[in-house]
C-alpha positions, 0 to 999 in steps of 0.5 A: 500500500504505497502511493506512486510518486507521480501521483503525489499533488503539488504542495500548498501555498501559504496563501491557501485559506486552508493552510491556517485551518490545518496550522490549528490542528496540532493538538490532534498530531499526538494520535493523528496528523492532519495535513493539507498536502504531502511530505516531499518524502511521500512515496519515494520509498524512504523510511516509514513515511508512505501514503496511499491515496484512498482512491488507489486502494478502493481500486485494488482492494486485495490492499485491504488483505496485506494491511490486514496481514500486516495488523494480523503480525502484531496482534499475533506477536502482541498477544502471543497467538498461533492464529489470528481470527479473521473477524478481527483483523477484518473489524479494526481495518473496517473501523480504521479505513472509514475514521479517515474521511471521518475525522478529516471532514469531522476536524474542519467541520469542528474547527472552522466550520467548512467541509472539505472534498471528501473523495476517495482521489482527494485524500491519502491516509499514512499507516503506522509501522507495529500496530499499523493504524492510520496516523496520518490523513491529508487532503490534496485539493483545495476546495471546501464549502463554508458559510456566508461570514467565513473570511474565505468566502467569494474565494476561488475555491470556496462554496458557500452554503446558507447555514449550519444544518446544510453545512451539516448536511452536505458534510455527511453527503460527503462522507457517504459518498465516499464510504458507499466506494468503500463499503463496495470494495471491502465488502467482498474482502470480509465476511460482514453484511450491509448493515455491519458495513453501514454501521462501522460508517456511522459510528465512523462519524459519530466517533469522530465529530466526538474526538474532535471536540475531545481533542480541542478541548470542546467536548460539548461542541463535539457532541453538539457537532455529532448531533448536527452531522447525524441528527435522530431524526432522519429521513428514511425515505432519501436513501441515507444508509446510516443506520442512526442518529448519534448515540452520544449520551450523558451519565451522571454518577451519585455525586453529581460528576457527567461525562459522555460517553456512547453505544457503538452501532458495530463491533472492531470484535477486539473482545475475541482477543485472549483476556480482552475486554470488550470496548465501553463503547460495545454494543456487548457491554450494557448501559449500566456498565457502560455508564460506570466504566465511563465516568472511571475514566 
């Protein structure tokens, strides 16, 4: 899963508006590196700093079962195992390709109010040595959608949309769309039905609008986002496949102490792993102990 050197995009300008979008990002590099633009090094062969550009991947989809081996090497060396099931390599790289477009549109969506291209040609993703998660997604095109009184508005490369919930909305259009390309090409690699697929997609983006308020320290603006991108009430008849509003809720302990926390709508199956617990957030673990492993943390 390497991206080619010749379809590297050209590097930003510091004009770009961008550019200051990305630069007020670093507090996500700890566990992911948002960048507008590839490294120089991107491709070249040289050390661990490899993209690939998600549309490459969906177009050679037997990518996803070399990254799957590659993750299946060091749950087996992590956990001392002979065999690694397959539901579990095949349910964290679910998780993992779809946090990509997710936590990218989801991070500007929190951070600047615009919404980026999401396509599958306009993202590339860095995966990790070891564990062989994503740490890294950049976006190669420049366009973006945002709101009337944003500074860039009128701009080139900029599309303005009249409010909040249509800003909401076409982040979420986006993202289908993308993960629809996704959810077409891995589909066949693993042995999980439509509604697992779909599933993974929501909690995808629930997940990430939730990180994101985390992360810049706006938890609160991070579930209200959640609820703005995935509302409850849904139109059923336009053919979203999301499988649900956001499950972002709040519990409270005897002394009065809230944190939020959520019910996830699929499963990484991390819990088949010797002496695992299963995620708080797994649709396995029931409200009660959800709501006390929460407010633990």
């Amino acid at each position: 899963m390497t991206l080619a050197p010749d379809l590297r995009s050209p590097a930003p300008t510091d004009e770009h508006p961008l550019v200051g979008t990305f630069a007020r990002l670093a507090p996500l590099a700890a566990s992911m590196e948002l960048r507008l633009g590839l490294p120089a090094s991107a491709g070249d062969g040289a050390g661990s700093d490899q993209w690939v550009r998600c549309a490459d991947l969906l177009a050679n989809p037997a990518g996803f079962l070399t990254w799957r081996e590659r993750l299946g090497s060091w749950l087996a060396a992590t956990y001392d195992l002979t065999e690694v099931p397959e539901r579990t390599t095949a349910g964290y790289v679910l998780s993992w390709y779809l946090h990509v477009p997710a936590v990218l549109g989801a991070t500007l969506f929190h951070t600047a109010r615009r919404v980026p291209s999401l396509r599958p040609e306009d993202l590339a993703f860095r995966v990790a040595d070891g564990r062989a998660h994503p740490d890294g997604v950049a976006l190669l095109a420049g366009g973006f959608a945002c709101l009337p009184d944003d500074p860039a508005a009128g701009l080139p490369d900029s599309t303005v949309v009249a409010d909040e919930q249509a800003l909401a909305a076409l982040l979420r259009a986006r993202y289908v769309g993308h993960a629809a390309r996704f959810v077409a090409a891995f589909g066949p690699t693993a042995r999980f039905g439509r509604r697992m697929l779909w599933a993974a997609a929501t909690d995808a983006l629930d997940g990430a609008a939730w990180l994101a308020g985390r992360a810049l320290h706006d938890e609160g603006g991070g579930v209200a986002n959640a609820a703005l991108l995935l509302p409850d009430a849904r139109d059923v008849t336009s053919g979203d496949p999301l499988t649900s509003g956001s499950t972002l809720c709040a519990v409270t302990d005897a002394t009065g102490r809230t944190a939020w926390t959520r019910r996830r709508e699929s499963c990484c199956f991390h819990y088949v792993l010797p002496n695992a617990e299963a995620c708080v957030t797994c649709p396995r673990v029931s409200d009660e102990e959800r709501a006390r492993r929460a407010l633990e943390v």
